[in-house]
TINU-850721 format. One record per atom (N, C-alpha, C): residue in one letter; x, y, z. Coordinates in steps of 0.02 Angstrom, whole numbers, padded with zeros to 5 digits, always signed. Layout:
! TINU-850721
aXYZ;...
END
This chain:
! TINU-850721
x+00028+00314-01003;x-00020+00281-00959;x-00010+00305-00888;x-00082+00298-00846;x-00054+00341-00792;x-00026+00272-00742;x+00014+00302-00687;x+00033+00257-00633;x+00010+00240-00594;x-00001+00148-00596;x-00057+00118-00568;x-00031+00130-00489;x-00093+00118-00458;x-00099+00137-00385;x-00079+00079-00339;x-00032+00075-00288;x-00037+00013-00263;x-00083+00000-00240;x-00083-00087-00215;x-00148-00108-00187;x-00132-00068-00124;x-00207-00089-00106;x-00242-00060-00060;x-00233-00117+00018;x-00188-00092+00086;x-00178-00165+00118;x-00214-00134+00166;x-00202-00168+00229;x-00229-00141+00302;x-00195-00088+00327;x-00107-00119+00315;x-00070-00065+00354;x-00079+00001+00309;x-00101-00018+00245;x-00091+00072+00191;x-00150+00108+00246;x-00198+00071+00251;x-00266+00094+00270;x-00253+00126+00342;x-00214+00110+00400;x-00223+00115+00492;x-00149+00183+00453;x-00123+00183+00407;x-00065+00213+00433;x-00094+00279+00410;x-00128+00279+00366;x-00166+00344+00339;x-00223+00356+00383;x-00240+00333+00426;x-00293+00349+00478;x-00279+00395+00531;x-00204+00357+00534;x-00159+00395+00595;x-00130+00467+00572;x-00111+00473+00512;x-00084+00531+00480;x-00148+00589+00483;x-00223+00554+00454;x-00270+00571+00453;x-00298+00620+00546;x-00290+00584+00598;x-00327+00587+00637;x-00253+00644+00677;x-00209+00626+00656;x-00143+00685+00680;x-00170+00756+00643;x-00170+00758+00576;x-00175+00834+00535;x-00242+00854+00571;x-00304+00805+00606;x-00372+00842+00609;x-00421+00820+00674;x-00372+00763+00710;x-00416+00743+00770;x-00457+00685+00753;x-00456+00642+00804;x-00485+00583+00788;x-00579+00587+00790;x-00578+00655+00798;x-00652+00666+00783;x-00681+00668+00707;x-00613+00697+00651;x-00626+00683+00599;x-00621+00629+00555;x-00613+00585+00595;x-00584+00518+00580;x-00657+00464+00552;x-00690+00480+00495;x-00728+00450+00466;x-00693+00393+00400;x-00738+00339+00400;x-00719+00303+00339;x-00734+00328+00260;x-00783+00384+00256;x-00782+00417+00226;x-00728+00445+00188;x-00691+00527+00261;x-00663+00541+00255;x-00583+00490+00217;x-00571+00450+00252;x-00528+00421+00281;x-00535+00394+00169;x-00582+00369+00134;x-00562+00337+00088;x-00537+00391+00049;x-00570+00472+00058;x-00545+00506+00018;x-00492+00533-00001;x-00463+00524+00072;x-00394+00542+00053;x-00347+00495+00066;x-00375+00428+00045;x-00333+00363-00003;x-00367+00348-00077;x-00393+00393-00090;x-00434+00387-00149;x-00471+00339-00193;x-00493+00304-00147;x-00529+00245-00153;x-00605+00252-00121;x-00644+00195-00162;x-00712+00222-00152;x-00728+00177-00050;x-00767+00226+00000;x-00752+00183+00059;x-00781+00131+00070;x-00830+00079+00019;x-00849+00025+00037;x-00769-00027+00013;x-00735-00003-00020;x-00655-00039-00009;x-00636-00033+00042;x-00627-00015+00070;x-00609-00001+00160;x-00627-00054+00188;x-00672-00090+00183;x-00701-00155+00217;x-00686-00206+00194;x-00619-00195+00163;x-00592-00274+00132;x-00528-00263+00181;x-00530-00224+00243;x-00460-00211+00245;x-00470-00224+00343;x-00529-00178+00349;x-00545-00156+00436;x-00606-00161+00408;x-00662-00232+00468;x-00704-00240+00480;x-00754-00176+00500;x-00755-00126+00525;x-00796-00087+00528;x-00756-00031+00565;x-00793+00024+00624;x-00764+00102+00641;x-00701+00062+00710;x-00735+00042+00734;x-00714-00007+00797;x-00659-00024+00775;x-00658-00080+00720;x-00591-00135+00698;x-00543-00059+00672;x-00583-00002+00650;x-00514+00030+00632;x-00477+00071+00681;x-00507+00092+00737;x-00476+00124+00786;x-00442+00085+00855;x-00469+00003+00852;x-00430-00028+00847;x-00356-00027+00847;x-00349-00034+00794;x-00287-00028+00747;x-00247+00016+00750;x-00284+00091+00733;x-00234+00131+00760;x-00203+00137+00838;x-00262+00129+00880;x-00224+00126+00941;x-00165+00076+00950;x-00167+00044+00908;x-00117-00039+00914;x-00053+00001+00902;x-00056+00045+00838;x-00019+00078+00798;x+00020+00111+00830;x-00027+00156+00878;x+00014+00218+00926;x+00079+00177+00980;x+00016+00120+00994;x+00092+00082+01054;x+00121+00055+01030;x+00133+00034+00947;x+00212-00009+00935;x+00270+00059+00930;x+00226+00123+00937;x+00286+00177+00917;x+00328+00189+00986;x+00280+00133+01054;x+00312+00163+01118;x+00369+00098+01138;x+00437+00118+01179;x+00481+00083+01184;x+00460+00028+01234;x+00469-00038+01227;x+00438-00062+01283;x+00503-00080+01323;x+00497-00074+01411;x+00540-00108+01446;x+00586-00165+01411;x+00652-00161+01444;x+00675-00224+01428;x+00684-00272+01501;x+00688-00326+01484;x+00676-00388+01544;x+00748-00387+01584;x+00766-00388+01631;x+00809-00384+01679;x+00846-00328+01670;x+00891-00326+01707;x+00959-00266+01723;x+00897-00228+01790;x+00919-00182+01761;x+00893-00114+01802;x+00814-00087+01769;x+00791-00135+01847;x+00702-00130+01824;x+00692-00046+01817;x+00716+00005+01884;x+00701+00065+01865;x+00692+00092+01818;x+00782+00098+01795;x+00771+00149+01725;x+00732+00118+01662;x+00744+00052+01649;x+00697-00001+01608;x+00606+00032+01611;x+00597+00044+01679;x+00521+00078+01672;x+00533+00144+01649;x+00571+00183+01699;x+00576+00257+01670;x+00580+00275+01617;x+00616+00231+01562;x+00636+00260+01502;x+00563+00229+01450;x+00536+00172+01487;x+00463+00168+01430;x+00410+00215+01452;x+00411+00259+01514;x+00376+00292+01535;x+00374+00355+01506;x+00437+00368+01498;x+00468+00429+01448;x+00439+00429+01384;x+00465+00353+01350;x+00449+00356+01280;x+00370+00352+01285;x+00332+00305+01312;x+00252+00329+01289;x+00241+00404+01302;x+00253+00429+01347;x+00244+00501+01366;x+00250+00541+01304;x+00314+00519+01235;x+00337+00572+01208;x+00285+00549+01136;x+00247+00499+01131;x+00214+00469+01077;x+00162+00490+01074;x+00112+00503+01151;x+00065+00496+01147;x+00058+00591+01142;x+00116+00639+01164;x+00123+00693+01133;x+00104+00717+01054;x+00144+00661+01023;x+00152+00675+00947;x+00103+00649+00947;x+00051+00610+00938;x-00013+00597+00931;x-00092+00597+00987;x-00105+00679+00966;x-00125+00715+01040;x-00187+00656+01048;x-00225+00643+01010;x-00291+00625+00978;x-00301+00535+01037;x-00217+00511+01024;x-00223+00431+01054;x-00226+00428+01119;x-00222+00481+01177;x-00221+00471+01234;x-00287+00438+01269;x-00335+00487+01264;x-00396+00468+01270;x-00422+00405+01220;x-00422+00391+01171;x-00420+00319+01119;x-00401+00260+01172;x-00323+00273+01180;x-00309+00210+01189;x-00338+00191+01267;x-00344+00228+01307;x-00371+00243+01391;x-00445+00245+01386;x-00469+00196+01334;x-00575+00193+01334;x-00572+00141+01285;x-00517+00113+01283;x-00534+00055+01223;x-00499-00007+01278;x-00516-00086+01262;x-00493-00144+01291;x-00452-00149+01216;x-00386-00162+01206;x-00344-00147+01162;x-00298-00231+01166;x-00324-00261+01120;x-00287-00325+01125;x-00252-00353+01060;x-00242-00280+01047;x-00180-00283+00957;x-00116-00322+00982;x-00086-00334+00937;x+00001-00379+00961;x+00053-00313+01000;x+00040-00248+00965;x+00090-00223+01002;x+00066-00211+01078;x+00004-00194+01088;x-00003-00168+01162;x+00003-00248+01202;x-00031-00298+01162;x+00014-00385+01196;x+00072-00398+01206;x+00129-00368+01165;x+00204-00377+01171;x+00219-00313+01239;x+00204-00245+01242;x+00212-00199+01299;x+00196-00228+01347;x+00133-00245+01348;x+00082-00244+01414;x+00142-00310+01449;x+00154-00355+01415;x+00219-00440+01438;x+00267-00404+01441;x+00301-00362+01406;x+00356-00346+01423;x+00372-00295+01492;x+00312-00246+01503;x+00314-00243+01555;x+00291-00269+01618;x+00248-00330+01635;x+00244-00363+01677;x+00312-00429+01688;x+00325-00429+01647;x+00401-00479+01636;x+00459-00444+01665;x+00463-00370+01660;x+00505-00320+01686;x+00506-00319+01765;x+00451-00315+01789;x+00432-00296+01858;x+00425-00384+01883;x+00423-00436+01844;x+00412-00500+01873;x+00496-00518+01888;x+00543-00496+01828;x+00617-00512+01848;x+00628-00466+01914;x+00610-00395+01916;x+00619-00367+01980;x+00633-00389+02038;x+00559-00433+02056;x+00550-00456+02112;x+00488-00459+02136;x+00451-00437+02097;x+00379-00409+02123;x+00338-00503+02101;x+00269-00491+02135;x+00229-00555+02129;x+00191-00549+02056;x+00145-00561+02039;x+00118-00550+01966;x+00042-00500+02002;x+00016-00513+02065;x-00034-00441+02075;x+00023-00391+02075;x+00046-00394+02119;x+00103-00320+02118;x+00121-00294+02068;x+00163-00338+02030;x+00153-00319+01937;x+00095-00265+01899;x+00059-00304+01905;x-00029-00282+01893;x-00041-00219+01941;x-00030-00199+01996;x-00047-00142+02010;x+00028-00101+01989;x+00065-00114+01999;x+00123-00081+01960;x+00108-00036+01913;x+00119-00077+01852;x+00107-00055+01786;x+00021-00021+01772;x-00022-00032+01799;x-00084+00016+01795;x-00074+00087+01845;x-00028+00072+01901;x+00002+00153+01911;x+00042+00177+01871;x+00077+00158+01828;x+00125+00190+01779;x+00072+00220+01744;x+00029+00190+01711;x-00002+00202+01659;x-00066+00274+01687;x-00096+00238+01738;x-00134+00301+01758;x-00108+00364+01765;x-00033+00367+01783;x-00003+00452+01809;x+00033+00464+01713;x+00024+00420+01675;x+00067+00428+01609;x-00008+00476+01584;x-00069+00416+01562;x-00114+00451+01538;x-00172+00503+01551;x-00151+00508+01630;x-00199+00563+01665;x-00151+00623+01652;x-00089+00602+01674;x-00025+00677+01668;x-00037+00697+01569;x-00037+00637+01524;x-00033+00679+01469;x-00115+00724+01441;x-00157+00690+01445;x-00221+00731+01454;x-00228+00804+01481;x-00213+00805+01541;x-00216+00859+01563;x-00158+00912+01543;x-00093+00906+01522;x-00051+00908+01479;x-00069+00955+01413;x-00105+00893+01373;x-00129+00920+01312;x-00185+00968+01310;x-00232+00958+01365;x-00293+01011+01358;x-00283+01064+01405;x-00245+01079+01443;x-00230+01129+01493;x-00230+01210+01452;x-00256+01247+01477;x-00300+01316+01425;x-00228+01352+01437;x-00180+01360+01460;x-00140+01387+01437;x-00059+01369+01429;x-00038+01418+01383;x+00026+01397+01363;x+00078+01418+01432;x+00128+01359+01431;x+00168+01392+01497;x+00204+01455+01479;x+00212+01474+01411;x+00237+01559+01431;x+00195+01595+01435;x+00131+01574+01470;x+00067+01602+01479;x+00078+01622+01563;x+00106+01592+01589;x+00087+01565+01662;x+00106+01633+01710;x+00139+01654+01693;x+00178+01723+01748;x+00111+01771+01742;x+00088+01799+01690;x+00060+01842+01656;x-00014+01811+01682;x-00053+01750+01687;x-00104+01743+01709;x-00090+01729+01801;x-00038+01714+01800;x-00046+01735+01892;x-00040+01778+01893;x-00022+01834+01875;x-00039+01912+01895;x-00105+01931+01868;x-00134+01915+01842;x-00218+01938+01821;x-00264+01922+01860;x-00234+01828+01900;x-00295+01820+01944;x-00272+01824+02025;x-00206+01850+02009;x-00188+01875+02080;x-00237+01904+02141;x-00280+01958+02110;x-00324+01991+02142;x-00378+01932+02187;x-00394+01885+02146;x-00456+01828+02170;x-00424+01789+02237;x-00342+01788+02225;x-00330+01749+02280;x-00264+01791+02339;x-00334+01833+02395;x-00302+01864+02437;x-00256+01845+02483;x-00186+01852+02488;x-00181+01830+02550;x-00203+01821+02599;x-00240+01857+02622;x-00274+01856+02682;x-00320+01794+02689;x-00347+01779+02629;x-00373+01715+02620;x-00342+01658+02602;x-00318+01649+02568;x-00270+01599+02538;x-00213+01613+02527;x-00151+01597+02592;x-00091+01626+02601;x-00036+01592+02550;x-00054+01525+02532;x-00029+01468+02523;x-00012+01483+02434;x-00085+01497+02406;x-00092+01515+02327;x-00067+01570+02316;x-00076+01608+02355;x-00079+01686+02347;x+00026+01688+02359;x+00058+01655+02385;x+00127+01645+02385;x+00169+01611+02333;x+00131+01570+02309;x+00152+01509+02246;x+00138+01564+02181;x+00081+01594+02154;x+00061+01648+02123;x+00131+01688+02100;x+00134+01723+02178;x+00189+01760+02167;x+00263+01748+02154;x+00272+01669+02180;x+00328+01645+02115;x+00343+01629+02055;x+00292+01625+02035;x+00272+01611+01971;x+00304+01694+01935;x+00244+01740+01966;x+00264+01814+01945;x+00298+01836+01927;x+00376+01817+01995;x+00438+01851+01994;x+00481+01806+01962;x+00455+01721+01931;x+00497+01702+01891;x+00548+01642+01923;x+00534+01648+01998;x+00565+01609+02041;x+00547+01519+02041;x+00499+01526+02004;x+00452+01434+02004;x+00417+01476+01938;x+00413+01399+01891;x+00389+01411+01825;x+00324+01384+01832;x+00309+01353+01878;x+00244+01328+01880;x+00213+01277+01834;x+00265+01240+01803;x+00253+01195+01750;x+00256+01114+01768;x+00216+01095+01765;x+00184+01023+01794;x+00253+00979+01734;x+00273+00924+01793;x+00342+00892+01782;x+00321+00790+01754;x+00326+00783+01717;x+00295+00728+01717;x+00349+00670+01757;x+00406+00694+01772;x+00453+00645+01781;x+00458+00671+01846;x+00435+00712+01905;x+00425+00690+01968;x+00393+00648+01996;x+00314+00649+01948;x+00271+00600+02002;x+00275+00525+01971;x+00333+00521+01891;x+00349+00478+01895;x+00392+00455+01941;x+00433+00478+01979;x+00511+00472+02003;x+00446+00445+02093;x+00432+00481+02096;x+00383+00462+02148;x+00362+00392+02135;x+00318+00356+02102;x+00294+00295+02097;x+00351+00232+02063;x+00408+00263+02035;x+00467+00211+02064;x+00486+00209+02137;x+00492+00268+02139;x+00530+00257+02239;x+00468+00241+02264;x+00396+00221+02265;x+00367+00202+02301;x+00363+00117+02274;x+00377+00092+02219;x+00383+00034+02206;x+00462-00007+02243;x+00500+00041+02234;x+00546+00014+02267;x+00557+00000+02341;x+00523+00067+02366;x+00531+00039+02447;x+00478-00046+02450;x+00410-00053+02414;x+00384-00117+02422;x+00406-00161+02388;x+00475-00175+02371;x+00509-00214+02340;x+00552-00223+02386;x+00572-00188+02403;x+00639-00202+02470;x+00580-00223+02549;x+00518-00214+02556;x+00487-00235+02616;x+00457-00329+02603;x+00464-00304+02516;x+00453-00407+02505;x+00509-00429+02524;x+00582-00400+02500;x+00625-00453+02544;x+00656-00471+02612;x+00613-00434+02644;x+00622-00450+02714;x+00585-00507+02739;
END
């Protein structure tokens, strides 16, 4: 006899969506698709996720329980830095969720448990609950603007020496002393020219911190 199939739950359904939308982009991400390769017919799918919405949903929920959230007191810094890190390295492995989760209002339990744990983080700090709130939406803006541009950027960084010398010619010194100098470090190998995600993080801690030390005055 052959071997019966398990049932069919929600999580079988969001976790194969995610596997799904990793191997092919969340553009291929149909319920269609999506039953065929759980092999089930897709009006079953709707005993599981209310419709396209309730399922991407879900996965976005999915992507942020994989990110570390702050923990509440000690050392608010590294406490941010290191969840800043870890979403950074998630939303890598799943190129597809950046843009998802940054166009959706996302009110799954995990992005509810992050979103508290990091306003709880920055509230033990010292900060007020707006400060909080603009806090944590600058984290998030330089996390998901830096990984976007990141992921779609047209070339590979062992690309980078080799295309500043191609468009070297466009940017004369004589005109642009500034590019036309940066270019040529790149060239000779001296600056890699590779966008750092943990400066302009390191930047928007030290700018949280100096307005943390001007509240307690």
């Amino acid at each position: 006899m052959p071997e019966a199939r398990a049932p069919l739950t929600r999580a079988a359904v969001l976790h194969a969506a995610v596997r799904l939308a990793d191997e092919h982009g969340s553009a291929a991400l149909s319920m269609r698709r999506l039953a065929q390769t759980l092999g089930v017919e897709a009006m079953s799918l709707y005993n599981h996720v209310r419709n396209k919405d309730d399922l991407l949903d879900g996965i976005a929920d999915l992507v942020v329980a994989e990110m570390a959230p702050p923990a509440i007191g000690g050392d608010w810094k590294a406490a941010l830095r290191a969840r800043s890190m870890s979403a950074h390295e998630v939303l890598l492995r799943h190129p597809w969720a950046t843009g998802l989760i940054g166009t959706r209002i996302n009110v799954g339990p995990a992005m509810l448990r992050y979103i508290d744990a990091t306003v709880g983080c920055l509230r033990a700090a010292g900060f007020s609950l707006p400060q909080a709130d603009r806090a944590w939406n600058a984290l998030d803006s330089h996390l998901y603007g830096f990984t976007l541009q990141e992921l779609n950027f047209p070339l590979e960084p062992s690309d980078y020496a080799s295309a500043a010398q191609h468009f070297l010619p466009l940017i004369p010194a004589g005109e642009f002393p500034h590019m036309n100098a940066l270019a040529q470090l790149v060239i000779d190998g001296k600056h890699s020219g590779i966008a750092d995600f943990g400066f302009g993080l390191e930047l928007i801690l030290d700018g949280l911190e100096r307005l943390l030390a001007a509240n307690a005055r």
